[in-house]
N, C-alpha and C positions, 0 to 999 in steps of 0.2 A: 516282084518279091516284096514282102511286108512284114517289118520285125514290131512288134507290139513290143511297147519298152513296160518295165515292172513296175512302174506308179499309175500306168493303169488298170484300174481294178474292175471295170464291167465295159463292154459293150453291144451293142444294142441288135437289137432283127434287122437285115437288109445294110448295116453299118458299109460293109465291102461290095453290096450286090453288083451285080454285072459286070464285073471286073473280070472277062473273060479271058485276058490274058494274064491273070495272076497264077503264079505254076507252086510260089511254097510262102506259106506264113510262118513267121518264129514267133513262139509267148517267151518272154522272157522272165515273167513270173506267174502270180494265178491270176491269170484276169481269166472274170466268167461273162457268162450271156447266161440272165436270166431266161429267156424263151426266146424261139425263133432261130433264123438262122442267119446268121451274121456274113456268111458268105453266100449267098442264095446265087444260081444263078455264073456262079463263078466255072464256069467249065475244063475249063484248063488248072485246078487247084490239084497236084501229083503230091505234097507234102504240109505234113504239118511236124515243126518241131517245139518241144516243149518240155516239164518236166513229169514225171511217171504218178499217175494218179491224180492229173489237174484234169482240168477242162478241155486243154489242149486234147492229151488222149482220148478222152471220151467222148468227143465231137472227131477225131480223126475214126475211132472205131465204129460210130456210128454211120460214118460216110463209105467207108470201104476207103478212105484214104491211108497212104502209108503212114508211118508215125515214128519217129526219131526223137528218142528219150534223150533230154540234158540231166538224165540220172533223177535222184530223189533230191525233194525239198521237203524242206519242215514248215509246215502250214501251220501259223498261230490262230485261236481264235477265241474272242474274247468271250468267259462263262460265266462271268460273273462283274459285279464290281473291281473286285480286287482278285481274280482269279482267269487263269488262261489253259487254255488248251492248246499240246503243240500233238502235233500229228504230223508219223515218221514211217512209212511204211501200213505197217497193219498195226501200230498202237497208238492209241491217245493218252497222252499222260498229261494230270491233272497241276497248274501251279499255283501257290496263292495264297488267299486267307479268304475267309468267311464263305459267305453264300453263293451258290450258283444261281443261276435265274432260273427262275418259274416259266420252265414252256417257252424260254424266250433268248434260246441258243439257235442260231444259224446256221446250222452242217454243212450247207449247199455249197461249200465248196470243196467238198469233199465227197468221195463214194463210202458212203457206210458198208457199204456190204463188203468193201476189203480191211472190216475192223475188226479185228481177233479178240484184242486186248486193252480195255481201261485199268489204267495204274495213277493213282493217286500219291504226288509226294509230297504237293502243300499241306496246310493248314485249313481244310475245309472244313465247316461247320456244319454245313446246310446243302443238302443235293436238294434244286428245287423241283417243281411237279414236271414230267416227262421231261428231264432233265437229256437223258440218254436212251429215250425211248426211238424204237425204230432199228437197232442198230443189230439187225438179226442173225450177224456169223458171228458175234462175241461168245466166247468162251470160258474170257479171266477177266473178273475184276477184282481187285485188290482197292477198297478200301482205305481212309487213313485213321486210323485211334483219335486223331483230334475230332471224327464225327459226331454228330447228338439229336439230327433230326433227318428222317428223307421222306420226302414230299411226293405224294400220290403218282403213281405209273412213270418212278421216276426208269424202270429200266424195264417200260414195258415193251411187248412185242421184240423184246431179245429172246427170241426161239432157238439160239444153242446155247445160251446160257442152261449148264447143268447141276454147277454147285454154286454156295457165294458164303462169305461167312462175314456176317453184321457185327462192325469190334464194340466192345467193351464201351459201355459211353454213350450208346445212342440210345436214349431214353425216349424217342417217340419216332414211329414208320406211321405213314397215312395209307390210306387201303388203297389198295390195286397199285402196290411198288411191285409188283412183278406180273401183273398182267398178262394171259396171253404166252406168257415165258412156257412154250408148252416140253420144255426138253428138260428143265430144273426138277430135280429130283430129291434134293437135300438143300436146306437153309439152316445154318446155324444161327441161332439169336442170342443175343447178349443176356448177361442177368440184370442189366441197369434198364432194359426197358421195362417199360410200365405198363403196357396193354399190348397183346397180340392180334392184330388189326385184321381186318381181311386182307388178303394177300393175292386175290387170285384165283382162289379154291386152290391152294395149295399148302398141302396141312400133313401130309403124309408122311415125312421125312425131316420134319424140325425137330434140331437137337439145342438146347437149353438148358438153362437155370429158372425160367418160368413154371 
């Protein structure tokens, strides 16, 4: 048996290989494995335990091995300078001040595809370029009033996004913030924005002050 304790946070292809009388591993928090398989070879491995939506699961489902949930954690992770991301289930909620990063958020330690819901309660400024792009079962996001710019294909390839409404304040969208968003059918926009950008080819169902 082999308990991964929670200040580690990656390891490697082949880390445990041959360990064939290894029967169950516990994560004790999110440690990941960028590629490969960390247990290779381990033939005797009956369990993996862990918490619901890590790494832990989704290498026990991949294997056909059983899987013993230590319930949910809340997965932080950093979106900006001064802004964080905690993920609870199927929502991400947003904390913070200022800018998110440009293209240069980390997801992988999480499953996008069991994300329903971005909710925004900091003080964000700035969604940066594919900020939340990829994240294709989202359905809500909610926005914060303190917004004023989003940065190109910040929510693209979110294909069940169906409505979203842009608050009051955000005076500039770069083109293709909704890319690919092939299930969006209605976008409200603000009357403080300044120019109606390309979007996507999606023009059909904007309601405004423009």
């Amino acid at each position: 048996e082999i308990t991964i304790p929670q200040n580690i946070k990656k390891i490697y292809d082949g880390a445990f290989a041959d360990c064939s009388r290894l029967k169950k591993v516990t994560f004790c928090g999110n440690t990941e494995c960028d590629s490969g398989d960390p247990f290779k070879e381990c033939v005797g491995l009956e369990e993996i335990v862990g918490y619901d939506d890590s790494y832990a699961e989704r290498y026990a489902d991949d294997k056909g091995i059983s899987f013993t949930s230590l319930g949910s954690q809340n997965i932080q992770i950093k979106v900006g300078n001064n802004a964080t991301a905690t993920v609870d289930g199927d929502t991400i909620t947003i904390t913070g001040t200022g800018e998110t990063y440009d293209a240069g958020v980390n997801w992988s330690s999480i499953d996008q595809d069991k994300i329903e819901k971005i909710i925004f309660e900091g003080n964000i400024t700035y969604l940066g370029e594919a900020s939340f792009s990829g994240f294709k079962n989202v359905t809500q996001v909610e926005l914060p009033d303190s917004l004023n710019k989003i940065g190109s294909f910040a929510f693209s390839h979110c294909y069940s996004l169906k409505n979203i409404t842009i608050p009051e304040g955000v005076t500039e969208m770069e083109e293709n913030v909704f890319y690919n968003c092939s299930s969006l059918a209605e976008i409200s926009l603000p009357g403080t924005l300044k120019k109606i950008p390309f979007l996507g080819g999606l023009y059909d169902d904007i309601t405004g002050e423009n």
